[in-house]
C-alpha positions in Angstrom: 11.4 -5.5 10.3 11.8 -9.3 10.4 14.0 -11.0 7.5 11.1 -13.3 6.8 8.3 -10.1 6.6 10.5 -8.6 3.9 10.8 -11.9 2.0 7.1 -11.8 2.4 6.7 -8.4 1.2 8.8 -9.2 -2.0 7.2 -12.2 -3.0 4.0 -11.0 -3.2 5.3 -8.3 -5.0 6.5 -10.4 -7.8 3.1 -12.1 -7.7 0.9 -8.9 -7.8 3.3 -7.5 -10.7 2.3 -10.9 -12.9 -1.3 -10.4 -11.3 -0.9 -7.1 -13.3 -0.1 -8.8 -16.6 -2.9 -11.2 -16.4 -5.1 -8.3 -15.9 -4.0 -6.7 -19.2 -3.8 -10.1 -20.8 -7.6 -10.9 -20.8 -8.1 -8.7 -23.5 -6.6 -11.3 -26.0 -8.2 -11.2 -29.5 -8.8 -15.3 -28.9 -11.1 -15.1 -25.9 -12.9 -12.2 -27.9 -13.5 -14.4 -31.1 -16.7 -15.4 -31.7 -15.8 -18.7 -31.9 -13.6 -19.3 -29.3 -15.9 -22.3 -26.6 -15.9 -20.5 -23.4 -15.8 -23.3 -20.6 -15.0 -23.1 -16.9 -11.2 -22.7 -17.4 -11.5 -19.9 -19.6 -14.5 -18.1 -17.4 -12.4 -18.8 -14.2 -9.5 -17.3 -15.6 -11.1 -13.7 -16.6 -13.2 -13.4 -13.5 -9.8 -13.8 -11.7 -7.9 -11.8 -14.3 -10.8 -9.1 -13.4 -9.9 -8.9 -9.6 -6.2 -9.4 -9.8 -6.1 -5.9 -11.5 -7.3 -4.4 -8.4 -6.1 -6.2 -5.6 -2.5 -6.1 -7.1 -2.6 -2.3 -7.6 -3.9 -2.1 -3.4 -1.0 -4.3 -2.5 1.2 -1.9 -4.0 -0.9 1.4 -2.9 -1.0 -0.4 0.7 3.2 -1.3 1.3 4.0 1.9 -0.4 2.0 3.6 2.5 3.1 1.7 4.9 7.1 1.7 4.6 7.2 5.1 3.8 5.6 5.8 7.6 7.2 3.0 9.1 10.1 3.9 11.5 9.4 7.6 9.9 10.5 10.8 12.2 10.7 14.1 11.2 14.2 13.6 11.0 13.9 10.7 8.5 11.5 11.5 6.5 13.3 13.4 4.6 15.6 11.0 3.2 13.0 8.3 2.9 11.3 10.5 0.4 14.7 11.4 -1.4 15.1 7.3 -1.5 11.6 7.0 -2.9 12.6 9.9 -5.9 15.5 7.3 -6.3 13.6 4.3 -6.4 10.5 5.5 -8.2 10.9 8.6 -10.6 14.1 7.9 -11.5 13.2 4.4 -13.2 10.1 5.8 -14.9 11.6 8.6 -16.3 14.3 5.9 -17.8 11.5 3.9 -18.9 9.2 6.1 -20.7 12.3 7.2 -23.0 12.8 3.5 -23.3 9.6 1.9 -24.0 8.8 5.2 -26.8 12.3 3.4 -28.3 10.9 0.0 -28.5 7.2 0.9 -29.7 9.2 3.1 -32.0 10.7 0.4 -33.7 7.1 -2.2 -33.3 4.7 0.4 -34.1 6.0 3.5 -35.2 2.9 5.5 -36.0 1.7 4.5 -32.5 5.2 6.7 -31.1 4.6 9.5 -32.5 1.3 10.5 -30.6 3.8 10.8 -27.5 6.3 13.5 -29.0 4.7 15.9 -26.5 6.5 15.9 -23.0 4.0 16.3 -21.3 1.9 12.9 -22.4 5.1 11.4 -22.3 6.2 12.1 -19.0 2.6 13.3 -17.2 -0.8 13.0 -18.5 -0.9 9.7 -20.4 2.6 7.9 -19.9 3.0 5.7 -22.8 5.0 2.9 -20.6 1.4 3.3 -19.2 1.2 0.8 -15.8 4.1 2.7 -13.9 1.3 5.7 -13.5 1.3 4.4 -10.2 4.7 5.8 -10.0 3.9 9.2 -10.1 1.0 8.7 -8.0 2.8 7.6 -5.4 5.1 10.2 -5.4 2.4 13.3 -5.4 0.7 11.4 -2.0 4.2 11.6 -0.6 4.1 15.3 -0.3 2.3 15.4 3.0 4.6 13.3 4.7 6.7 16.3 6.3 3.7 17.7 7.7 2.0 14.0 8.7 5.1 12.6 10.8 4.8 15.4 13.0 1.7 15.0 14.6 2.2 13.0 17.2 -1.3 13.0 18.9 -2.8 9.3 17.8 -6.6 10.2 17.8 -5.3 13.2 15.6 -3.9 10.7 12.9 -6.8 8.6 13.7 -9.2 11.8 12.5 -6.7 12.7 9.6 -6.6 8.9 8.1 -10.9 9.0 8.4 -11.4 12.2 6.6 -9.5 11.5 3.9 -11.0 8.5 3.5 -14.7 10.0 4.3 -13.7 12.3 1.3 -12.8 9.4 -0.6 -16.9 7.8 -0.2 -18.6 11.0 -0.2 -16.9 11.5 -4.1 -17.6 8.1 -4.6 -21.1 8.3 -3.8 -21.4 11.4 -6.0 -21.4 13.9 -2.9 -18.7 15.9 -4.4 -17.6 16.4 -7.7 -14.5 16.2 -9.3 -12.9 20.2 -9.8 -11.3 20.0 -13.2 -11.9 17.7 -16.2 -8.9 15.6 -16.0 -9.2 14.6 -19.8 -5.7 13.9 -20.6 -4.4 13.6 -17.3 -6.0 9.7 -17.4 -4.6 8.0 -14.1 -6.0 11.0 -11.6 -9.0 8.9 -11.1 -7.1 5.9 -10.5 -4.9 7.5 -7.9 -8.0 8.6 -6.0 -9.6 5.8 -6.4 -6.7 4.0 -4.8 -6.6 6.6 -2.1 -8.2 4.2 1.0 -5.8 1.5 0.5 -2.9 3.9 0.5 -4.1 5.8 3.9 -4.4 2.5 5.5 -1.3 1.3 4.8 0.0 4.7 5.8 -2.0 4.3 8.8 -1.1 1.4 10.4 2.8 2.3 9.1 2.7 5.2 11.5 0.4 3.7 14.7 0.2 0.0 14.1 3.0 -1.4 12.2 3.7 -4.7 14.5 0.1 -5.9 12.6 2.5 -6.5 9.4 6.1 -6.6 10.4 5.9 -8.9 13.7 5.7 -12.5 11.9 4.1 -14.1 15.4 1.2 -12.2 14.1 0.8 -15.0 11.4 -0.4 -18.7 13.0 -2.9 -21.2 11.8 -6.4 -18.7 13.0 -5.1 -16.4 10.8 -4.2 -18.6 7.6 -7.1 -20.1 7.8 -9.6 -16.8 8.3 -7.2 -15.6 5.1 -8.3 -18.9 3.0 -11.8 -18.0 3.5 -11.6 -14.2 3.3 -10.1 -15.0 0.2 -12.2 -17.4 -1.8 -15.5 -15.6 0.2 -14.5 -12.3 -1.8 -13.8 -13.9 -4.6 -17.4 -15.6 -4.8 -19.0 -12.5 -3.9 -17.5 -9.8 -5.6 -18.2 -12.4 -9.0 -21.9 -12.7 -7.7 -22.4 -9.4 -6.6 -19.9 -6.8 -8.6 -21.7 -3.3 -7.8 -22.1 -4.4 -3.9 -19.0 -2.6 -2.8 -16.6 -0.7 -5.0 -14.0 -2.6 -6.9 -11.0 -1.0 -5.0 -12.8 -2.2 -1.5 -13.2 -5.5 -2.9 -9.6 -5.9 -4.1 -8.5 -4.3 -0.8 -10.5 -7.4 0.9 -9.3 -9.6 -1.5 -5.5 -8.3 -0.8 -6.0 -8.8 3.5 -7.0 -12.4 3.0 -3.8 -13.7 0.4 -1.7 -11.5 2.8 -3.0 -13.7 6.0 -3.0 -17.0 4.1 0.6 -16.5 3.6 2.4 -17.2 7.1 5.9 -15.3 6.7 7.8 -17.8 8.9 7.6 -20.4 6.1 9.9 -18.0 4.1 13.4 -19.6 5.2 15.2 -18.6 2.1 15.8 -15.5 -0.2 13.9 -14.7 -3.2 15.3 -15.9 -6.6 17.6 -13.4 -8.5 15.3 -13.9 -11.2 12.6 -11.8 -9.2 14.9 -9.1 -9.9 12.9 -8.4 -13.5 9.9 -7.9 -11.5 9.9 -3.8 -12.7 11.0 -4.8 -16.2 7.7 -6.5 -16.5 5.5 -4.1 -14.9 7.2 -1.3 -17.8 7.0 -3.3 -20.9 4.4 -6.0 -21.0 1.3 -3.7 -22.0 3.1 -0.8 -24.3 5.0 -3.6 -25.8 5.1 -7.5 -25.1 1.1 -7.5 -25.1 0.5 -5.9 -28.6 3.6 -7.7 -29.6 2.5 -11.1 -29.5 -0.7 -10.2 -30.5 1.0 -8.7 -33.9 3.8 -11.1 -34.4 3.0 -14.4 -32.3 -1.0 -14.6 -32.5 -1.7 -14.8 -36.4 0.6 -17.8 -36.5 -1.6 -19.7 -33.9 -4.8 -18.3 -35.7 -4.8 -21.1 -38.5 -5.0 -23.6 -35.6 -8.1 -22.2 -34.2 -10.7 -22.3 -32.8 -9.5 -22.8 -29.8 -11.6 -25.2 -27.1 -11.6 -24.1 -23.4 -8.6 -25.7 -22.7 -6.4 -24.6 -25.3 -7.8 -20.8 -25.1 -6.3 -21.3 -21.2 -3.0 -22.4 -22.6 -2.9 -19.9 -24.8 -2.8 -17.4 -21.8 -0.9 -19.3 -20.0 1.6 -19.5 -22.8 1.3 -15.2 -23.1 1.8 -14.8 -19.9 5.2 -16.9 -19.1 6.5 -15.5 -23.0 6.2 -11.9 -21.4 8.2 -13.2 -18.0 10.9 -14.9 -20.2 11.1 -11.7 -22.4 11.3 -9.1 -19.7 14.0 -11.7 -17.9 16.1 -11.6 -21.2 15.8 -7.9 -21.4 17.1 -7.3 -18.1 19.9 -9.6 -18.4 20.6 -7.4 -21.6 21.0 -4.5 -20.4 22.9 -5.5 -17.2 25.3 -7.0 -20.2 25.6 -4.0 -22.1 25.4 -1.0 -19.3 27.3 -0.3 -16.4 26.0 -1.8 -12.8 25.0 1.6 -11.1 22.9 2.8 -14.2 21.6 -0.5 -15.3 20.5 -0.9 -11.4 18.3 2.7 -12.0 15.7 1.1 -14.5 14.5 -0.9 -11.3 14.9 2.0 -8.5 17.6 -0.2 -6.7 15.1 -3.4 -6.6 
């Protein structure tokens, strides 16, 4: 893969993990008040805040398909999939125990409703965003089996059933087996289920569409500016017209085109090295803790106007970056390298 691709691939990474957190952040108790002045700042910011959600979680369905089948053989897979226990289950595990910890010592009653292992560590994950951890490793599984069949229209057929399962359920066709009640992130992991395939997809048969940066030149930034904003405008005009996971997977092709990778000539920041440390904590724990601790000393100041209810957000949003930042630089004070490296799977 091309230096400047995998520069790519981690930037947008960084900016789908704080596309994340402004998904979870639009919940604030200001933009609920009654008296908070909506205007065109505030509106803008939740319709985006709505569709960030989904297009960040494709992104990350998407590459996670696509470099686990890229360059994969029967002989490599194998250790690709012992690398993604490394670099997924590993951290989550660690972070679970650590996030119970912190909301331990926030919001104790709160902690214990996760003394049973199994919420804890399965059904309802109290460090609740890295469910797509788990998820990721159960559509792993059948990666064994997948990298040996070499016939292309064979993959081809494999990659459209699933996904022709996928609309049939969606469409009410066929119904779910069991009644996943605790088990809460099931339906997310289907729902994600197209995005991953096609990144699997074109991993396995077509992977020079993402890792060969010619691919990228003016035609295609510019079809990406108006995929973008045109899926934008439409999923806000029209929400029910496709499912939100199609949109977001739209939505996701059209930032990744207006992005051309060869304008990447230098190496991320270290300080894109918190990325995971966000993803963990900000909704079990920097969310609920500026709205406990931060929020009711702004609250005498309100209401807050349009402008100041987006600065508000604004303000959220770079406190839980600074915060997760600190964190990690704590704990790559106070633990040794190789374990403090395991809370972000070697990122």
């Amino acid at each position: 893969m091309d230096i400047t691709v995998s520069r790519k691939i981690n930037l947008y990474r960084w900016l789908f993990t704080l596309g994340i957190v402004i998904y979870h952040t639009n919940s604030l108790v200001a933009f609920n008040s009654p008296e908070t002045k909506w205007g065109i700042l505030t509106k803008s910011y939740l319709v985006l805040a709505n569709q960030l959600g989904y297009t960040s979680m494709s992104f990350f369905f998407f590459t996670s398909g696509f470099l686990l089948y890229f360059n994969a053989s029967p002989s490599s897979i194998g250790r690709k999939m012992k690398s993604r226990i490394r670099s997924l289950l590993v951290p989550f595990l660690l972070w679970q125990v650590t996030v119970l910890l912190l909301v331990a010592l926030v919001r104790p009653q709160e902690a214990k409703k996760y003394l049973n292992p199994l919420d804890l560590f399965f059904c309802s994950p109290i460090a609740g965003p890295l469910w797509y951890c788990l998820a990721l490793l159960i559509l792993m599984l059948p990666a064994p089996l997948i990298v040996r069949i070499k016939n292309k229209p064979l993959l081809t057929i494999v990659a459209v059933a699933v996904i022709g399962y996928w609309l049939a359920r969606y469409l009410g066709y066929i119904s779910v087996p069991w009644g996943f009640h605790r088990w809460w992130w099931y339906g997310n992991m289907i729902s994600y289920l197209p995005t991953y395939v096609l990144g699997s997809y074109i991993g396995a048969i077509r992977p020079n569409l993402i890792v060969k940066p010619k691919t990228n030149n003016k035609f295609c930034v510019l079809f990406g500016v108006l995929l973008t904003g045109s899926t934008i405008i439409i999923w806000h005009a029209y929400p029910s017209l496709l499912p939100e996971v199609i949109y977001g997977l739209l939505q996701l092709l059209g930032m990744w085109l207006t992005l051309n990778s060869v304008w990447l000539t230098k190496d991320m920041p270290k300080f894109f090295d918190c990325a995971f440390y966000i993803f963990a904590i900000h909704n079990p724990v920097l969310i609920p803790g500026f709205e406990l601790f931060i929020l009711p000393l702004l609250n005498p100041l309100g209401p807050f106007n349009d402008l100041e209810t987006f600065a508000l957000k604004l303000f959220q949003v770079m406190g839980i970056v600074v915060a997760s930042w600190a964190l990690k630089l704590l704990f790559d004070r106070i633990f040794p390298a190789k374990f403090s490296k395991m809370f972000t799977g070697g990122r």
